[in-house]
N, C-alpha and C positions, 0 to 999 in steps of 0.2 A: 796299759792294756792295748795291745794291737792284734785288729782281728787279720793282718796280711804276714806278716810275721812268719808265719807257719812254712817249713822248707817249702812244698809246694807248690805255691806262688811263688819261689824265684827262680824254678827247675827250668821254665821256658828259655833263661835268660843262661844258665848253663850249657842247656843242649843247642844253642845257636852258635854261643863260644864253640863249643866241640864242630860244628857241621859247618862253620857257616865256607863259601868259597870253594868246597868240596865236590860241588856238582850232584850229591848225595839225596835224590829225592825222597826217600824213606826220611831222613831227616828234617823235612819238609814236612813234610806228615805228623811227625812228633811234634814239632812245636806249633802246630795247626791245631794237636792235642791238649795238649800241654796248656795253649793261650783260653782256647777253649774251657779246659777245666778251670782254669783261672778268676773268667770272665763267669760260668755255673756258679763254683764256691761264693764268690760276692753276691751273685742273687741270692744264691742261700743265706747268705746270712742277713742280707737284706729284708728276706721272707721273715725269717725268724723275729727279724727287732721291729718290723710293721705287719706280722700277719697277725690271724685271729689269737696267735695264743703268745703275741709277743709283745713288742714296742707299742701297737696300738691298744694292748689291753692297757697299759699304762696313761695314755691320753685324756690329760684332763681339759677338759671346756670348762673354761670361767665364764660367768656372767655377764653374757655383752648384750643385756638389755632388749632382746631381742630374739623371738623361740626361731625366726625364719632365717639369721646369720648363723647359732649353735647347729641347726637343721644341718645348713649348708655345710657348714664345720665338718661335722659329723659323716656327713657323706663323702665329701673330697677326703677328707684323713682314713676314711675307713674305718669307724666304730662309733658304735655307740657312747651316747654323751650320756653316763652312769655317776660320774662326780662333779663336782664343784668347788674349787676355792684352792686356794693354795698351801693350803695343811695336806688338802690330798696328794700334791703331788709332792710335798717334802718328806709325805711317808711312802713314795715308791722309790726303790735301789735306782733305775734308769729311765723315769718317764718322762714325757716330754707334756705340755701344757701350753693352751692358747689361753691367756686372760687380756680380757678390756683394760687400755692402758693407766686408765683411770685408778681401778684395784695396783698396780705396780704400785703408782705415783704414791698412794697412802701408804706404802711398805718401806718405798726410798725417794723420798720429794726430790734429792737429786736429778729425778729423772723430768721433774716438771715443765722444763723447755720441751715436753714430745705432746702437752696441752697449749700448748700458746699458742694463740691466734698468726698463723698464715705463717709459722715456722715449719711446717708441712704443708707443702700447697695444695696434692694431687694424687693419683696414683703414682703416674709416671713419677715426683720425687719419693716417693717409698722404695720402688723398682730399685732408684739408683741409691739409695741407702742399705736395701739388701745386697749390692753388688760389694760394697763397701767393707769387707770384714774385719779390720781394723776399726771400723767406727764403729760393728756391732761388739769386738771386743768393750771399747773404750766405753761403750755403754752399760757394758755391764759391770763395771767396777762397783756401782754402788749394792749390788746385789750378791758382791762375794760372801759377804758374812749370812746370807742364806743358804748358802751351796747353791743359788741359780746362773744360767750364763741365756742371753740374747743371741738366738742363733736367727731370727727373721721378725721380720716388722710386717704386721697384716692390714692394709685396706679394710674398712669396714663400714664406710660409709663417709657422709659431710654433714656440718649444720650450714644451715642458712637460718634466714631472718621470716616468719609470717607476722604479718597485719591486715588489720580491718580495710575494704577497699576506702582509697581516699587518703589514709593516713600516712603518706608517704613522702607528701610534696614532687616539686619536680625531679622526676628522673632525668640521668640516676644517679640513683643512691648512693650519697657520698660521706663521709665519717661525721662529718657536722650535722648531718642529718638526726643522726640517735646521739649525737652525744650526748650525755646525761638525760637521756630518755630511761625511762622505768620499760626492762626487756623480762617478760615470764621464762624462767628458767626449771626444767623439773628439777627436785630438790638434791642438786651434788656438786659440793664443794668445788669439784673441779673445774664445771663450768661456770661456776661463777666467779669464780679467776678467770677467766676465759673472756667474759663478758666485761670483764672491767674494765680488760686491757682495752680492749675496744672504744674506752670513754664512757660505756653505758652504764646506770645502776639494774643490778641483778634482785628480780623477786623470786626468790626459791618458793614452787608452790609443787601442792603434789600434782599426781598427772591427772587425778579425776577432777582439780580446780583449773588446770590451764588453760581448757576450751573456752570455759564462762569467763573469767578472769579476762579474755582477751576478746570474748561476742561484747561483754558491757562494757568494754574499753578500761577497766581495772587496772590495766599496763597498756602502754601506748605499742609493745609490740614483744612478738615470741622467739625463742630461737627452738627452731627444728631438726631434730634428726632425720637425715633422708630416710634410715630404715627406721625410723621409729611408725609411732601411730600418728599417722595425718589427722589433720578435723574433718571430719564427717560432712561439713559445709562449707564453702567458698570461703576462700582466704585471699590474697595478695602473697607472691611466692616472690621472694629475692634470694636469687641464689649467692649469696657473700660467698659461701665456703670457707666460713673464716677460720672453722675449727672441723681438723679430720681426725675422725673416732676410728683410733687403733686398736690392732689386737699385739700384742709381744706372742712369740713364739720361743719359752723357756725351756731349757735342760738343765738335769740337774749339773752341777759344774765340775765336781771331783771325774764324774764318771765321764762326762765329755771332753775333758781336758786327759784323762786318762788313752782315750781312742789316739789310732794315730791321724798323720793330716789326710793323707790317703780315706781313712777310713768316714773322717770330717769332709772329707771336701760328699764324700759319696751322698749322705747324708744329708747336706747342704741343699744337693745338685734333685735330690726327691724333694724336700719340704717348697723349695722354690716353683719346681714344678706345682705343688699343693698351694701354694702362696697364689702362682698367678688363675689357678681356676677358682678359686674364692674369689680372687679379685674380679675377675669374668662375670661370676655370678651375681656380685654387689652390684657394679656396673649397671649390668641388664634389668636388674632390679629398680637399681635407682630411677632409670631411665622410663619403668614401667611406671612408678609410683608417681611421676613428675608429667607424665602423659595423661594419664587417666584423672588426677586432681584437673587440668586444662581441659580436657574432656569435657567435664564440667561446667564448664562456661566459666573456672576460675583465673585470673592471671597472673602473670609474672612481669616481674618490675624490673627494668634495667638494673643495672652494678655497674659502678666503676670500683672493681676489683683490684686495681693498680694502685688507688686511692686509699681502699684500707687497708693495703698490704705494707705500704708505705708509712703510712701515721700510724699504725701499730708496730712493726718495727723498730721505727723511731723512740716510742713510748719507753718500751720497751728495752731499748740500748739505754737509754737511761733512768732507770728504775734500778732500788738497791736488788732485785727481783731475783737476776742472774746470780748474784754475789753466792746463792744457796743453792744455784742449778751448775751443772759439768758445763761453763760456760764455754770453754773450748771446743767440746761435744756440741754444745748449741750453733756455735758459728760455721764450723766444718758442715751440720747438717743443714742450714742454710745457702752454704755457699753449694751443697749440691742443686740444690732445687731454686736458686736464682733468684 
């Protein structure tokens, strides 16, 4: 399927052949017309596949734990967040879906290097993994047997580390610090792979036991999602970042692989624009949520960041781990983000 195809889009490229050197300003005019119409027909159809009765009616928002990211979703994408899950969007002909990477990873663990601690460092390495389309191909191999393909990688926040003040030792905080320290985890598999790798044992609790659980010292310490629910009272804030909460940005794949590249790159060149104002809004968010906890009279505890980006890495390289992850895919995405 190619939506440029159509004679009409390459009439501009005939009537320059015929005029061009002529001195002919009426023919000048034509293809001023002509480019015109060109540049019209692609917003139209543009309109069509994200207005109200097109591509965005198809847009699914998966569960990313969070009503004020879906919100943001909803608003940058333009439309309302009316489904959930990925049944819905394997029953639309051409929709597109943001799900939490976490929902992938249980679909095709292949993809489980996109949960590993500080294999993602930051926005800025997301950025240059969306620039990457070869790598977002290569990611999505394990998803072909679903008809889905990875056309962008979404920002969605970070974790870090809370505890009780005091429980921290000398800053900063460095991996021998928690190693095999007991860390409250809310209850998902996938962070607690997360946290292992880090050397810590993971207590999967629900989220109405993590506050008590971590006020009467239960666990020596929590991991947080920046956009999650903060505690309500003073913590110790370390920002590790050891683990960033993504969103996949899926198509279905017959039908995207059907478009031409012209019509892909278009395509691309919108969600990215849609990628970096979600990223803007998380940002500013985070920023608010990590202001106003300090506000408080709460603190924040150094990191040496380098420290566990290193001994996790390490861990990591050699663990049978990779052996079930697109290790190639893993490194490459590494080697973008340093």
């Amino acid at each position: 399927m190619s939506l440029t195809s159509a004679t009409p889009f390459r009439r501009d490229v005939l009537v320059f052949d015929e005029c061009d050197h002529k001195g002919n300003r009426d023919c000048d005019v034509v293809i001023a017309m002509m480019n015109t119409w060109k540049i019209s027909a692609f917003v139209a159809v543009w309109v069509s596949l994200v207005g109200p009765a097109g591509f965005a009616q198809d847009m699914i928002l998966g569960d990313a734990q969070s009503p004020w990211v879906n919100d943001t979703a909803s608003r940058v994408f333009g439309t309302d967040v009316s489904k959930t899950g990925l049944s819905d969007l394997n029953n639309t002909p051409s929709g597109i879906g943001m799900f939490a990477v976490a929902d992938i990873i249980k679909l095709a663990p292949p993809l489980g290097f996109l949960a590993a601690p500080y294999g993602i460092l930051d926005h800025k390495h997301v950025a240059k993994i969306n620039k990457d389309t070869s790598l977002l191909t290569e990611m999505s191999a394990p998803l072909a047997s679903f008809d889905l393909e990875v056309i962008g990688v979404v920002y969605l926040g970070h974790r870090m580390m809370i505890a009780e003040h005091g429980n921290w030792g000398e800053p900063p905080i460095k991996p021998a610090m928690i190693y095999q320290k007991s860390i409250a985890v809310i209850n998902d598999a996938a962070n607690m792979y997360g946290v292992r790798d880090l050397g810590a044992v993971p207590v999967p609790l629900l989220a109405d036991q993590f506050d008590k659980a971590l006020e009467f010292e239960a666990v020596e310490f929590g991991e947080q999602w920046s956009m999650g629910t903060w505690p309500s009272r003073c913590v110790s804030v370390a920002m590790t970042g050891h683990q960033i909460e993504l969103g996949l940005l899926l198509v279905k794949r017959d039908w995207w692989r059907g478009l031409s590249q012209v019509d892909q790159q278009g395509i691309r060149t919108k969600t990215m624009t849609d990628i970096e104002s979600i990223t803007q809004a998380i940002l500013d968010q985070e920023a608010d949520l990590l202001a106003d906890h300090l506000a408080k009279g709460c603190d924040q505890i150094a990191v040496d960041v380098a420290a566990f980006k290193n001994q996790t890495r390490l861990t990591i390289s050699t663990s049978a781990k990779p052996a079930r992850w697109l290790s190639g895919v893993y490194q490459a995405m590494l080697a973008l983000g340093g």
